[in-house]
C-alpha positions in Angstrom: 0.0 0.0 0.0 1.0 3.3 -1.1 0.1 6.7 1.2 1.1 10.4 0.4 1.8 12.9 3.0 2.7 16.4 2.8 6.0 16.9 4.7 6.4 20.6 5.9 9.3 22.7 7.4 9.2 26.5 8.1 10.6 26.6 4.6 8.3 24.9 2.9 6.9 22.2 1.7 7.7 18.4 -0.2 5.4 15.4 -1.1 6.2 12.7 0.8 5.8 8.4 -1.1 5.8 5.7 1.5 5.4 1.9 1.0 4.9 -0.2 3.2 7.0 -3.3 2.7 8.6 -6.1 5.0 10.3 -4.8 7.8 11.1 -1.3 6.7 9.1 1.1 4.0 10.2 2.6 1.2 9.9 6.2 1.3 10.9 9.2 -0.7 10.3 13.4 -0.3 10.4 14.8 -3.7 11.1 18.7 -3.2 12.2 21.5 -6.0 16.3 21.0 -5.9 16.5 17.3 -5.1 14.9 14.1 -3.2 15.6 12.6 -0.1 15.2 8.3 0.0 15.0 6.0 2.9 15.7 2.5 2.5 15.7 0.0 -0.3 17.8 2.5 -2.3 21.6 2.2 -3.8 24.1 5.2 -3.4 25.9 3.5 -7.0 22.6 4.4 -8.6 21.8 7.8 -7.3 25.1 9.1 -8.4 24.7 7.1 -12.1 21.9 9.2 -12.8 23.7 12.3 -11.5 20.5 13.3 -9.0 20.8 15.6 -5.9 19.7 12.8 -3.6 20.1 12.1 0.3 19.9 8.7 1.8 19.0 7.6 5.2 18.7 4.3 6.5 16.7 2.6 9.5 13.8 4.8 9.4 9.9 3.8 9.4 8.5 7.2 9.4 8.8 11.2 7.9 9.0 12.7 11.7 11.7 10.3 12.2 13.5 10.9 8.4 13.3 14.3 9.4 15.2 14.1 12.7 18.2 11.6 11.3 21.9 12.6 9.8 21.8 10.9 5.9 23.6 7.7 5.5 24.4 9.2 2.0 24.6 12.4 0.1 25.1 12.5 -3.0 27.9 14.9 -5.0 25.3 16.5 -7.0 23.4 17.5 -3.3 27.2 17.9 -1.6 27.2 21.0 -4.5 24.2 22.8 -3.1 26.0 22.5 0.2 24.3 19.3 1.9 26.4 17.4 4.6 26.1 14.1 6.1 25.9 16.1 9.5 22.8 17.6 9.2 19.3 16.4 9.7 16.8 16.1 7.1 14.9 18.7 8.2 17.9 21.0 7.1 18.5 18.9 4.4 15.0 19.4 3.1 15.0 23.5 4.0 17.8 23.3 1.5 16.3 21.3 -1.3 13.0 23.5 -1.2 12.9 26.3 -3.5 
């Protein structure tokens, strides 16, 4: 099952995608200057197709993506100034236009 949410920030807003799957969903916040994924995704793939991407890991739910440090960030995302030490609420302040 699929469900939409609205993520916000003071910034802004994203569309959030989760799926629920096994043990962990699949989720994704799609905002105007790149996309932040959780779980299920493959840092060798975000940088083939060259995308301003963050990845986190080991979380179930948008609060929680929000409040975690990204496993991953991309170079395309490392060029707008995103850092593995900040959360994803700053990393999504950053990525909304």
């Amino acid at each position: 099952m699929m469900e939409r949410h609205i993520v916000e920030t003071k910034k802004g807003a994203a569309l959030g995608f989760k799926f629920k799957m096994n043990k962990l969903p699949f989720m994704m916040v799609v905002a105007d200057k790149g996309y932040m994924v959780a779980n299920y995704f493959d840092q060798k793939v975000l940088e083939k197709v060259n995308d301003s991407a963050v990845l986190f890991t080991n979380v179930k739910s948008f609060p929680e993506m929000l409040r975690a440090k990204p496993a991953y960030v991309s170079k395309k995302a490392q060029k707008l100034g995103i850092k593995k030490t900040m959360t994803g609420k700053q990393v999504l302040d950053e990525f909304i236009d």
